[in-house]
MIVO-502201 format. One line per 10 residues: number of its first residue (from 1); their letters; for each residue y, z, x of N, C-alpha, C. Coordinates in Angstrom, 2 decimals. Atoms other than C-alpha are relative to their C-alpha. Layout:
N
NUM = a = Y:Z:X:Y:Z:X:Y:Z:X | ...
//
This chain:
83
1 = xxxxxxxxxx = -0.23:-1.00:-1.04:-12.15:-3.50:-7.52:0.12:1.36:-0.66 | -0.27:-1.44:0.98:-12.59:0.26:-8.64:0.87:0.93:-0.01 | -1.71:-0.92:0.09:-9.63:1.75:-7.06:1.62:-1.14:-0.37 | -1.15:1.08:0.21:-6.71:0.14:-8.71:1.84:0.93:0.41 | -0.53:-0.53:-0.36:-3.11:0.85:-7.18:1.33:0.14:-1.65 | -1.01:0.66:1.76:-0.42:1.81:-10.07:1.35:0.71:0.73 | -0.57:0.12:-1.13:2.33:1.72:-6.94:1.18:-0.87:-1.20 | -0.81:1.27:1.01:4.36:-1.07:-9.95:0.31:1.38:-0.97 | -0.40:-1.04:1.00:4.16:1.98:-12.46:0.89:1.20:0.50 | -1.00:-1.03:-0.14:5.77:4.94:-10.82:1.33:-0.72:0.78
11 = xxxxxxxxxx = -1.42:1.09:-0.46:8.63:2.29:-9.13:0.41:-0.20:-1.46 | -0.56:-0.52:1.47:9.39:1.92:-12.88:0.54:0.88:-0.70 | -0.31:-1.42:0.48:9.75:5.08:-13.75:1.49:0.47:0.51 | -1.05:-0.49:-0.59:11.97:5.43:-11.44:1.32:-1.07:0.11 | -0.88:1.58:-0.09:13.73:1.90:-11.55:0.26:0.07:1.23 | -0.19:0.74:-1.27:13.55:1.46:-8.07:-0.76:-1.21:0.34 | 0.11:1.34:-0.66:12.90:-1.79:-6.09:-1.05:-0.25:0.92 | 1.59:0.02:-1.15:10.19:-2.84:-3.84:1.06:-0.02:1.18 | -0.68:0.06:-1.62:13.04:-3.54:-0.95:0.60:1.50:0.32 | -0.07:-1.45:-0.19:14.32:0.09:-1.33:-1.00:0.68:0.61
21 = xxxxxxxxxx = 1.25:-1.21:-0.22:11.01:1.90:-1.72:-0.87:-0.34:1.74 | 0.47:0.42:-1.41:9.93:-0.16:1.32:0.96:0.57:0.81 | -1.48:-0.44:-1.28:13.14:0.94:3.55:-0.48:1.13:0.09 | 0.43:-1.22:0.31:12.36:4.60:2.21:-1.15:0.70:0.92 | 1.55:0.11:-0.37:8.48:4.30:3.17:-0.21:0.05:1.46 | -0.13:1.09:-1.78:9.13:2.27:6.52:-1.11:-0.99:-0.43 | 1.05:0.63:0.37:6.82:-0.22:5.25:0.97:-1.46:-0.02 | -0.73:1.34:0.55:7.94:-4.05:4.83:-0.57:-0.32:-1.60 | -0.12:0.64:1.19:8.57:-5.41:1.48:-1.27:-0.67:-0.25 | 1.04:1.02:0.14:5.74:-8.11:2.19:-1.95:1.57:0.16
31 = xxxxxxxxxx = 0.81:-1.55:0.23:3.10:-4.57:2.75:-0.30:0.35:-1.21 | -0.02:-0.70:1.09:4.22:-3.01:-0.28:-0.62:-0.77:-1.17 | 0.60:1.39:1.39:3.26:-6.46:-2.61:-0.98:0.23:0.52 | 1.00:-0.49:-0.04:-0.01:-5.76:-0.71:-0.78:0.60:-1.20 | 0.08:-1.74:0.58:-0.68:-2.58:-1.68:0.31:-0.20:-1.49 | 0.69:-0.23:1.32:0.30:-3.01:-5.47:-0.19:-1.27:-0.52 | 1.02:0.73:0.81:-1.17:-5.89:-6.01:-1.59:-0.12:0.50 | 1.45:0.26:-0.25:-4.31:-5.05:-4.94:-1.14:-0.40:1.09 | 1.02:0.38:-1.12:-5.26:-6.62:-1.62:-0.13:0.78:0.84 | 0.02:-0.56:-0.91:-5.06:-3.74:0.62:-1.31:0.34:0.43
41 = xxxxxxxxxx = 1.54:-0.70:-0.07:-8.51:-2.71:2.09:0.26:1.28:0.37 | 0.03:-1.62:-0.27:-7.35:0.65:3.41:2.09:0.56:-0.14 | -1.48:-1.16:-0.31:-3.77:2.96:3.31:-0.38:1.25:1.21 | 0.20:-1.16:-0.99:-3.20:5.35:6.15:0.51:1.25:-0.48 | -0.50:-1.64:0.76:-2.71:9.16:4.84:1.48:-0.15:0.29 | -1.78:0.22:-0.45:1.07:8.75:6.86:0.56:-0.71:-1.42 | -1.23:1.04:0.58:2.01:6.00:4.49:-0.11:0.03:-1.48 | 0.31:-0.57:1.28:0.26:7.61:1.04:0.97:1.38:0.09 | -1.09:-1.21:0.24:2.26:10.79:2.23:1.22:-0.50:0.07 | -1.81:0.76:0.63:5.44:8.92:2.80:0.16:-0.41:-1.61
51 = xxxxxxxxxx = -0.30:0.53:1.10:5.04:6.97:-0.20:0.07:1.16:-1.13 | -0.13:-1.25:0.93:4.34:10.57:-2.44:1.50:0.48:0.00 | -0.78:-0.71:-0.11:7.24:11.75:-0.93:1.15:-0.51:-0.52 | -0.93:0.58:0.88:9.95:8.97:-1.97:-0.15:0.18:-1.43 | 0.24:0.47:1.67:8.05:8.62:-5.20:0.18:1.46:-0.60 | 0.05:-0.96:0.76:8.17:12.65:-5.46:-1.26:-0.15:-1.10 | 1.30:-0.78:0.91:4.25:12.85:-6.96:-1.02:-0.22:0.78 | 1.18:-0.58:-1.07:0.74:13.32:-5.67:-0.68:-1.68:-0.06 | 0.43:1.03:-0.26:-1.26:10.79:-4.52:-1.55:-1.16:-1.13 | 0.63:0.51:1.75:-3.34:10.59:-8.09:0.66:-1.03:-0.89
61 = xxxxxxxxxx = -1.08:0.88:1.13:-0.25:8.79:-9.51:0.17:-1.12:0.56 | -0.31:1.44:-0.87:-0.48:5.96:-6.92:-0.93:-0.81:-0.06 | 1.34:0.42:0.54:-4.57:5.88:-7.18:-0.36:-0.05:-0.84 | 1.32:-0.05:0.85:-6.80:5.17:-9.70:-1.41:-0.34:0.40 | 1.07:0.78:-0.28:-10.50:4.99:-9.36:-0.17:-0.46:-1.47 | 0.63:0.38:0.95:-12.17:2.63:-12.15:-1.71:-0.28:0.17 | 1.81:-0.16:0.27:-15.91:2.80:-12.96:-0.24:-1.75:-0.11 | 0.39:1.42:0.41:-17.05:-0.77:-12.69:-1.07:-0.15:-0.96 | 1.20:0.12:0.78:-20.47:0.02:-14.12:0.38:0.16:-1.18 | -0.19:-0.58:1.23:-19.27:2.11:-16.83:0.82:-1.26:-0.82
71 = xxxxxxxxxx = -0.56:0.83:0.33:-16.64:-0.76:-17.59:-0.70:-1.35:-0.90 | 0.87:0.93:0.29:-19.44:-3.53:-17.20:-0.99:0.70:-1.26 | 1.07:-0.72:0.90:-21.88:-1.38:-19.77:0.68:0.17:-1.24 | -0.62:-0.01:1.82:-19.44:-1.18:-22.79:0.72:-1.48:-0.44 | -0.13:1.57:0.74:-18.81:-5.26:-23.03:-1.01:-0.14:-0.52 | 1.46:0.64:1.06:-21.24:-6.74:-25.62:-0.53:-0.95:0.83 | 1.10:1.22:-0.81:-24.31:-8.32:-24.36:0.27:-1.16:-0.14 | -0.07:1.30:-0.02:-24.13:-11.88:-23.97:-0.90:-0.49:-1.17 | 0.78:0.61:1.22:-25.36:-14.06:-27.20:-1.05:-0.75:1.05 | 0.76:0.64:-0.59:-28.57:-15.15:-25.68:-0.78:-0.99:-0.99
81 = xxx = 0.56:0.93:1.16:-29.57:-16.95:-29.12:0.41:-1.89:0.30 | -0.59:1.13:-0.54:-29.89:-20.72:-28.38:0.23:-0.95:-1.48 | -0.95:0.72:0.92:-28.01:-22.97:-30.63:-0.65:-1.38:-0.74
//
């Protein structure tokens, strides 16, 4: 997936809790495990601006995009030599 959420990293930072940051948010606990682990298909701007706003930073520090291609293009080719 190329946007990865790093929602686990700034909760660290801050040593807060997923049941807090959820209360904070308005979001449920079971949402927030969503969201940073990955299964969410969309966030609504409301709940990326809430979440900036507990977390105090921009919404860069929550997203990442990752390059799949670029990713896939610097593993070594597959040994196609047969044995």
């Amino acid at each position: 997936m190329p946007i990865v959420v790093r929602i686990d990293v700034e909760l660290a930072k801050r040593k807060m809790g997923v049941g807090e940051f959820a209360e904070k948010v308005g979001l449920t606990p079971a949402n927030v495990a969503v969201l940073k682990n990955g299964r969410a298909k969309a966030v609504r701007f409301s709940t990326l601006e809430a979440m900036c706003r507990v977390l105090d930073c921009q919404p860069g520090d929550l997203l990442e995009w990752i390059d799949d291609e670029a990713e896939a293009n610097s593993l070594p080719a597959p040994d196609t030599r047969s044995a």
